[in-house]
N, C-alpha and C positions, 0 to 999 in steps of 0.2 A: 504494500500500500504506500502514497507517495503519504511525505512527509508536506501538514496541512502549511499552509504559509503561515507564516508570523507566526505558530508555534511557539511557545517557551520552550524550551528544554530544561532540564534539571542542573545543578550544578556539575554534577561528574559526568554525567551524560552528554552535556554538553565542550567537555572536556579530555572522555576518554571514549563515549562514543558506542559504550558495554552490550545496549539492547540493542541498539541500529547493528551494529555485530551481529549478535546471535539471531535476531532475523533476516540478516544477509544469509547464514547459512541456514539457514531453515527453507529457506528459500533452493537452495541449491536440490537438482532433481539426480536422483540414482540414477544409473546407468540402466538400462532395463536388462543386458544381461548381469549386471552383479545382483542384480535385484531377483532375478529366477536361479542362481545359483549362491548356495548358503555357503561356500568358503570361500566368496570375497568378502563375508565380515568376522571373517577369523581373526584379520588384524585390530576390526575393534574389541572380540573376545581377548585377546593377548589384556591391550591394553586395560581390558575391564580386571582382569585378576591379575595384573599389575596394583594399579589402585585398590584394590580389596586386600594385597598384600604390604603394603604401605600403610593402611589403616590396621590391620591388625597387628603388625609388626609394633607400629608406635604404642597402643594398647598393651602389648606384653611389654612391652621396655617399662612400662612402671610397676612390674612385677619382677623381670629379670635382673636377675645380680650377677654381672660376669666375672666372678672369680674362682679358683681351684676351690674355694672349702664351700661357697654360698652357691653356685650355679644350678648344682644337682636338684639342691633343697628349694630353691628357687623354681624351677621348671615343675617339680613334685607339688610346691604348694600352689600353683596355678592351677596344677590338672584336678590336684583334690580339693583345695580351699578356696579358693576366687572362683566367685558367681559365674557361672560360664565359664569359666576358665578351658575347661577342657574343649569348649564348643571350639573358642575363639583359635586357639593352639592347633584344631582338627583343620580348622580354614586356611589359615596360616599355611599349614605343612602342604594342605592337597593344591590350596591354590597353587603351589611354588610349584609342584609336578605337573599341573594345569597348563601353567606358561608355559612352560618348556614343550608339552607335548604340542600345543596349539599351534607355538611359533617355529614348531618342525613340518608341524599342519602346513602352516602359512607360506613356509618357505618352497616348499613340494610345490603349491599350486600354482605360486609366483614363478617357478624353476619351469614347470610342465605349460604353462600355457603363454611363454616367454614375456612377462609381464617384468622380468631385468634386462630388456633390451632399451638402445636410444629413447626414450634420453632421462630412463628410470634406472641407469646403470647406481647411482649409487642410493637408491631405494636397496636395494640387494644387500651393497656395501654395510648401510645400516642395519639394517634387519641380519646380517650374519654380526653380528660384533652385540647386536640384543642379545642375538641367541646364546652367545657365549658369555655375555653377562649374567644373561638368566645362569646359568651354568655355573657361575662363581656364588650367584645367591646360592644354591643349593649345595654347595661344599664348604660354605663358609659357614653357613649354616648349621649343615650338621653337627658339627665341632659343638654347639653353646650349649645343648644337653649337659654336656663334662661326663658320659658314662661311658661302658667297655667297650659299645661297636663305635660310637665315635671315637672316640680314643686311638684306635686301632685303623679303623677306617682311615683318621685323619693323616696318621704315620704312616701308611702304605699311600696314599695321596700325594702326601706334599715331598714323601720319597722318588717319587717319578719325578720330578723338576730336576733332580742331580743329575739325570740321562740327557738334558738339556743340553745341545754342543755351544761353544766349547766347554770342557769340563768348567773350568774356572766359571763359566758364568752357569751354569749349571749348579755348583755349588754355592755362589751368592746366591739363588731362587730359596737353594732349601734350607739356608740361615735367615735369609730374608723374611720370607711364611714363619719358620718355626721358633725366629727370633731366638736362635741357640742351636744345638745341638741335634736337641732330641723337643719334642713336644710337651710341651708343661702352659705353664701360668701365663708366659709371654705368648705363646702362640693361640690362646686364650681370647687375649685381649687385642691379638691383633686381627684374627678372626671378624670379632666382636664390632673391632672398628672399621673395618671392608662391609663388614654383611652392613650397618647400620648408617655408616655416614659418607662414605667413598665410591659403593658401589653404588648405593642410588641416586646420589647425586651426578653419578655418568651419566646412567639408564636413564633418570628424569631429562637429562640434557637429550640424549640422543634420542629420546621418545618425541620430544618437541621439535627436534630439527628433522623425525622422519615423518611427522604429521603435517611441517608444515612441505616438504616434499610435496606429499601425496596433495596437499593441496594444492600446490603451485600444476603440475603438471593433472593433475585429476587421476581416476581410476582408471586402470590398462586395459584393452579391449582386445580382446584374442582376434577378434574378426580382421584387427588391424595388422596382425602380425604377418 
């Protein structure tokens, strides 16, 4: 609808423009084949359990204690003693498997119906570097339990980085992660500080420069290819 003349606008509205925005895209029409086939809105599913894991994520941090003696007992009185706790924690976990599978979804479909050609080559670019971010969510991750298959898991993990060529930087990787030696308290906390403020501050970066991609160039049309 046009904007009436001589209108008021609001102070911020008038400033920053927020609803004339989100009625421009509202405005915007789907493609009629993305629209008859469900996995071109895979990438909005990704993104949806993204955000649901950002919010649940922040919700246990004010329960989680990441240290060697508190972490276990921490993660334990969430599942048993905070109101939902265990609901929030089951979301948390499946969402992070969710992403991962979706954005392997996403990437197949974009692969198979050449939707990484001119001039969405680094649509691809992004969406592989997600993928593998989601992938450090879910290993950095597992560590913050502090129990025996993390434990273990985490030591046969961040031991693969020493195969790294050349050795030398192969060995910075697996002092780097385990912040010593062997895995303990430091590797803990360093964990703790990738899963919670490093990695998603990439992922939220590279989620915004891949949405606005797909905005700039639009959805891919196989018909075109």
């Amino acid at each position: 609808m046009d904007e009436v003349p001589g209108a008021k606008k609001g102070y911020f509205e008038e400033r920053i423009g927020l609803i004339s925005s989100l009625k421009a895209e509202g405005d915007d029409i789907i493609p009629a084949h993305a629209a008859r086939w469900p996995t071109y809105f895979l990438g909005g599913t990704a993104l949806l359990t993204f955000v649901i894991q950002v919010v649940s994520g922040i919700l246990l941090m004010f329960y989680y204690k990441p240290t060697v003696d508190e972490a276990y007992s921490s993660v334990k009185f969430i599942m048993t003693e905070v109101e939902f706790g265990w609901f929030l924690r089951s979301v948390h976990h499946w969402c992070a498997n969710l992403f991962v599978i979706v954005m392997m979804i996403h990437m197949c479909r974009v692969f198979f119906t050449g939707s990484y050609k001119k001039p969405r080559e680094l649509h691809w670019v992004s969406g592989v570097f997600l993928l593998i971010l989601g992938m450090g969510f879910g290993f950095t991750g597992y560590l913050l339990p502090w129990d025996q298959i993390a434990y273990w898991a985490t030591t046969v993990g961040t031991e693969m980085t020493a195969s790294v060529p050349p050795p030398a930087f192969g060995s910075f990787l697996l002092q780097f992660f385990r912040g010593g030696e062997n895995v303990s308290g430091d590797t803990l906390t360093r964990f703790y500080a990738l899963h919670v403020i490093v990695l998603p501050i990439i992922t939220a970066a590279l989620v915004m420069l891949h949405l606005v991609m797909v905005r700039t160039t639009g959805i891919s049309n196989p018909v075109e290819k």
